[in-house]
N, C-alpha and C positions, 0 to 999 in steps of 0.2 A: 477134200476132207481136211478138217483145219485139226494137225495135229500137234502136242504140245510135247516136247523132249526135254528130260532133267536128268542131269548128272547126276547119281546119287550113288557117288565112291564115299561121302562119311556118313552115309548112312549104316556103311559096315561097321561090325564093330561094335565098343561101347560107345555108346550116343553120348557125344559130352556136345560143346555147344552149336556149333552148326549141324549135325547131325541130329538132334532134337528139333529146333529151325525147320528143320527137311520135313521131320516126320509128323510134326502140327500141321504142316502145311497140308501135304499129303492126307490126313484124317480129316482134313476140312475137305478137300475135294472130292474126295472121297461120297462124301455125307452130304453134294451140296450140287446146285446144277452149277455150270459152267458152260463157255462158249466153242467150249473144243469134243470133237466125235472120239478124241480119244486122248489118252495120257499115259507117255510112258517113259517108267523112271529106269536107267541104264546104270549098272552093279556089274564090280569085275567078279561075281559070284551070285550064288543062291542065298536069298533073303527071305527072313519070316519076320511078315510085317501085315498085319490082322488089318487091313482097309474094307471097304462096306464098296462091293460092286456097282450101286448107282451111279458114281463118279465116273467111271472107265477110264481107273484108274490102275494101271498094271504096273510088273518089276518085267521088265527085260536084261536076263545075265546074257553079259556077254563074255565068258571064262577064257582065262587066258593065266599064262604061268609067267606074263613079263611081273615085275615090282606092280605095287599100284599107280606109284607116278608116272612109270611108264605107259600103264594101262591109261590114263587119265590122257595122256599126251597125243597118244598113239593108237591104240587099239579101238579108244571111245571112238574119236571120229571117223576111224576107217570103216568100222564094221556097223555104227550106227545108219539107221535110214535118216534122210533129208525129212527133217520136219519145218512146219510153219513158222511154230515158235522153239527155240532150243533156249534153255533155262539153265542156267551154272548157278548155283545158291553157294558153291564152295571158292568164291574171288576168283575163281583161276579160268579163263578160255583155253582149250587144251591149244598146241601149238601149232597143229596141224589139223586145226577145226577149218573147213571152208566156209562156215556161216559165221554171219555175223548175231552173235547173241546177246539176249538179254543176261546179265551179271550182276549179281551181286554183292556190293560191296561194304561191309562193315568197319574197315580197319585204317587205318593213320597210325595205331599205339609202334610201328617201327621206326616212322617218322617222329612223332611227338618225342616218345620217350628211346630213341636210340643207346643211349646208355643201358638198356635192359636187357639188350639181344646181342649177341655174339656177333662177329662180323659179318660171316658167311651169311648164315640164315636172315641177316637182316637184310642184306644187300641184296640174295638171290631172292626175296619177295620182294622187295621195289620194283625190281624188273619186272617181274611175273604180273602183278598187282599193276603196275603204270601200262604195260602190254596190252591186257586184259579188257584194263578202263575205254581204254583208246582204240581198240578194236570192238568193243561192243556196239551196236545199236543204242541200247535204252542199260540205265544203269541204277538199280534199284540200292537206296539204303535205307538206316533205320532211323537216322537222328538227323536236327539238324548240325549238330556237331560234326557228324562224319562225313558232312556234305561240305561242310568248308572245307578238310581235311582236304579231300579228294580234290577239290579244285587247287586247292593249294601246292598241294605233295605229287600230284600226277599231271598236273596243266590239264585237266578235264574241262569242255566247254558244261558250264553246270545247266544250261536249255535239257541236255540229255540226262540230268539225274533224280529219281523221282525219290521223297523221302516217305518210305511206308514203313510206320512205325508199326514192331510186330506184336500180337498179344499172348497169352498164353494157353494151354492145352485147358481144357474144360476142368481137367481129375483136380487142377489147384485150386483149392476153396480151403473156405473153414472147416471143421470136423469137430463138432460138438459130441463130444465120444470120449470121455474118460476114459473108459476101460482098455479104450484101443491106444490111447495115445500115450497112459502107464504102462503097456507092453512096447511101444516101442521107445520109451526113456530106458527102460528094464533088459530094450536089445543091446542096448549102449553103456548102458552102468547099470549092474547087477541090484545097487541099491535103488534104481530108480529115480536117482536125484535129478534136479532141472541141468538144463545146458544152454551151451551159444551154439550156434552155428554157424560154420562156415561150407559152402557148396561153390566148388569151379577149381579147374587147372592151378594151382600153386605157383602162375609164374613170376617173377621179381618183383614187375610191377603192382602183384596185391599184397605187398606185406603180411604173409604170413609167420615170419621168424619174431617180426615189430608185433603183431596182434598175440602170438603164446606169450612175450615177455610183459605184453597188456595183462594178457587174463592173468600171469599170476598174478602181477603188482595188484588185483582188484580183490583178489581171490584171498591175498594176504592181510591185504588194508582193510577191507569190510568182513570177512568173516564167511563170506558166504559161500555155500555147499556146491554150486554149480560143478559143472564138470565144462568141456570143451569139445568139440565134435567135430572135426574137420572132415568133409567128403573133396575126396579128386586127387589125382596124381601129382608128384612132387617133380616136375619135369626141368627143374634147374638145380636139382640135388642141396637142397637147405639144412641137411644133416637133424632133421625134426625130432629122431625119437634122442639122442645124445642131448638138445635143447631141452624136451619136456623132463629128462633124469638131470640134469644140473640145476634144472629149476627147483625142482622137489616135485614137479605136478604131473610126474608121468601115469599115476594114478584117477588121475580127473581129465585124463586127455584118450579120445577114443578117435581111432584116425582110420578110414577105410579111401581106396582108392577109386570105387565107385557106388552108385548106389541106383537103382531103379525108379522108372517113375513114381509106384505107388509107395515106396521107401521116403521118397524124398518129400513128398506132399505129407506122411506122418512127422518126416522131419521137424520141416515147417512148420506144421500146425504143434508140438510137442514143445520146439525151442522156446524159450525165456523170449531170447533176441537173435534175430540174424544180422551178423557181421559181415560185411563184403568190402574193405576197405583197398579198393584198385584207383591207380593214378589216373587212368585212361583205360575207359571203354569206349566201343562204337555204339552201345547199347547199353547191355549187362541184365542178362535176363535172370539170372539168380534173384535179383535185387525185386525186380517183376512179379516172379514166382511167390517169393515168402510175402511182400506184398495182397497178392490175391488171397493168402492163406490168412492175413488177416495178424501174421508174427511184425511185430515192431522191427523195423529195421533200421540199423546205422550202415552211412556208405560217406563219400568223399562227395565232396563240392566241385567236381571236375566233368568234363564232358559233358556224355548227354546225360547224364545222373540227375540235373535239374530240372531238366524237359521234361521227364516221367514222373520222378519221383520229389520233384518240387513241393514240399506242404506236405506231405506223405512223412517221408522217412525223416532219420537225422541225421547231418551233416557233420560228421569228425571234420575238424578244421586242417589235418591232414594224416597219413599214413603213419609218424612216429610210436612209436609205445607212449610215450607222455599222451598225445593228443587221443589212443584210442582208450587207453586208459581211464581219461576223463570221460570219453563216451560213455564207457561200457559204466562209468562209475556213476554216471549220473540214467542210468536206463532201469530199467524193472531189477536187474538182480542185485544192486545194491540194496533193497525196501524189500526182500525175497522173503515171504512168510509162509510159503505153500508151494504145492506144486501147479496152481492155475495162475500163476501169474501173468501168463499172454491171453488168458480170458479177462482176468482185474487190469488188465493193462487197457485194454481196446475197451473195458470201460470205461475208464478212467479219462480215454483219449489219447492216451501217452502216445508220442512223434506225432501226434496229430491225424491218424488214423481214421478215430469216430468220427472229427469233424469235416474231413475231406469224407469221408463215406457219405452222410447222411446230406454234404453239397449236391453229393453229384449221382444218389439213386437213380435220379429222372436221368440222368445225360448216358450213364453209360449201361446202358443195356445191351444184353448179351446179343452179339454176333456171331453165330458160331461157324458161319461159313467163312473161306475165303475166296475173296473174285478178283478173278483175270480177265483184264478187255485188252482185246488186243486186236485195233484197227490199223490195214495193213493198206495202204494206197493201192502199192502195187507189189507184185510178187514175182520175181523175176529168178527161174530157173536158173540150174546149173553153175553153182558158185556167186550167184548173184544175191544179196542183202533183201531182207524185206525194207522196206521203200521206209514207210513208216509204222514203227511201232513200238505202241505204248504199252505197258505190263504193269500192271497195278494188284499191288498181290495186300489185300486189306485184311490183317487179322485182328481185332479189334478188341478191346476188352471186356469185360460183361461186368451186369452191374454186381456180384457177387463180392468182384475181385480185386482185379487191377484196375487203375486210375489212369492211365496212360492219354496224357491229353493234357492235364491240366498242371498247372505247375501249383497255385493254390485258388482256393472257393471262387468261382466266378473271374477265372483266366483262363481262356484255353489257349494252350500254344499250336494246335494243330487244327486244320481244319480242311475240309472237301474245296478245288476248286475246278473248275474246268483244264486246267492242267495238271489235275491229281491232286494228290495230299500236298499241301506246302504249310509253314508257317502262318502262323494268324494275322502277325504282324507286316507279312506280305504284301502289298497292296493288289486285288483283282487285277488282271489284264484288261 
């Protein structure tokens, strides 16, 4: 029986961003055939997670009172059964896993931007992260940016790392709905006024402290009503509300520390502009998301931000207040004469939106499964590795949405080959 096992410890909780990752994935297999009799995703608890039965796709708790690292380290692999395929989507192989698995891996931002992380935590994920890599079989990521990383930063042979660029959950689209999208400006500021948004963890590396002393300087320079809306937790302590009351804009700043899916797709579709101004991502699916939703967005020139959202978004020329300043000052809420300015904006074309939209109708049409092949030479019991195998996990983007493929009209950066998704610029085997 070819069985398929997924760690799925951040799936507890609030789902921020691998834990979202998990659960797309999961609603695609769900809703979709695959090559495996069965799918089961291992929780140090009881989970309520709404999946459609055709999959055979289950939750296996396996409860325990250690930490959850521990659980992750320890308990997962002792008490899990011996599956075909065993699936980590959260970087880490526990320690005392006997298989060798497929992992995935997003990250280099501890390597790249070292100056952003604290010692300890920087240092105990190298280890963890280089471990992981090097003990895997098959080593899935999302960019090619984070594929050099990992050869770079872990001595990874790069034969075993496949780049599968992920797409997004179906609910992110446009929403042509007035009425819905003044009630959720209205959850945020009582008056209703337009906003920025920002969506994802707060950590050093996204300038959030530089992005509030942007919005004011915009806010005071042009005149204009917007407010500020930041979702996610503040997990390197930036002293934020003390910042929005020295500014004067603690009024126009509205800051919650998470928000649900169908929150965040009003978001989206409600915001003026989404802001996501990070030094380094392995991805950056925020950027993805408002994208699909059709919201203009500014992001940074760095990593994989070009590979997706190349021709799409716009480019702060880096994370200062000056530089995002000038963004946000040259985007929709400078010319702000209403509250539809992200409908006249995607008219308009503005970041180049409509015209990467109406390039690429024909190319990207919706996928809404995700597939796994996974051919095994040989299979050799009892602590033995599967021989070879390849895991191709494809979530793709539909043509509603996200662009993820093309960097502008008639370039794709990514393409199908017999060794999986690579680079276009690649050359075939």
């Amino acid at each position: 029986m070819m069985r398929l096992g997924i760690d799925g410890l951040r799936l507890m909780g609030n789902r921020l961003g691998v834990g979202r990752y998990i659960e797309y994935l999961l609603r695609c297999w769900s809703d979709s055939a695959h090559p495996f009799d069965e799918i089961a995703v291992y929780t140090p608890g009881d989970l309520d997670l709404a999946l459609n039965g055709k999959g055979r796709v289950r939750i296996e708790p396996l409860a325990s009172s250690l930490p959850v690292g521990l659980w992750e380290h320890i308990v997962l692999p002792a008490r899990k059964p011996r599956d075909t395929v065993f699936f980590c989507p959260s970087y880490v192989v526990p320690v005392l896993s006997r298989e060798h698995p497929t992992v995935v891996m997003h990250h280099g931002s501890y390597e790249v931007l070292p100056s952003a992380f604290a010692w300890w935590p920087r240092t105990k994920a190298r280890l963890v992260y280089q471990s992981s890599c090097r003990r895997a079989d098959a080593i899935i990521t999302v960019s090619e940016s984070s594929r050099r990383n990992i050869v770079r930063f872990y001595g990874v042979d790069e034969n075993k790392i496949r780049i599968v660029p992920p797409g997004v959950d179906d609910v992110f689209r446009p929403i042509d709905d007035p009425v819905r999208l003044d009630r959720r400006r209205r959850s945020y500021f009582a008056d209703g006024r337009p906003f920025v948004l920002f969506v994802g963890k707060m950590t050093a590396r996204r300038h959030v402290p530089d992005l509030v002393d942007a919005f004011a300087r915009v806010v005071r320079d042009t005149r204009a009503p917007h407010g500020l809306v930041l979702v996610g937790p503040d997990t390197v302590g930036h002293g934020l509300p003390a910042r929005f009351a020295s500014l004067g804009i603690a009024d126009r700043v509205h800051w919650k520390q998470f928000a649900t899916h169908d929150e965040l797709v009003e978001a989206y579709n409600a915001a003026d502009v989404f802001i996501y101004p990070s030094d380094y991502e392995g991805f950056g699916m925020p950027v993805l998301e408002a994208m699909a939703c059709g919201t203009p967005t500014i992001t940074l020139d760095n990593s994989a931000f070009p590979e997706f959202a190349g021709g799409i978004a716009h480019f702060a020329r880096d994370g200062s207040a000056a530089r995002l300043a000038d963004a946000l000052g040259g985007s929709a809420i400078a010319n702000h004469s209403g509250y539809d300015a992200p409908r006249r904006a995607r008219a308009r074309g503005d970041l180049s939106m409509a015209e990467h939209r109406r390039a690429h109708d024909g190319h990207s049409r919706r996928i809404r499964a995700a597939l796994i092949t996974c051919d095994h030479a040989r299979l050799r019991h009892h602590g033995a590795a599967i021989g070879r195998c390849e895991t191709r996990v494809t979530a793709a983007c539909r043509g509603s949405g996200s662009r993820y493929g093309r960097s502008r009209p008639g370039r794709c950066r990514f393409r199908e080959a017999p060794g999986g998704i690579r680079p276009a610029n690649e050359p075939l085997a």
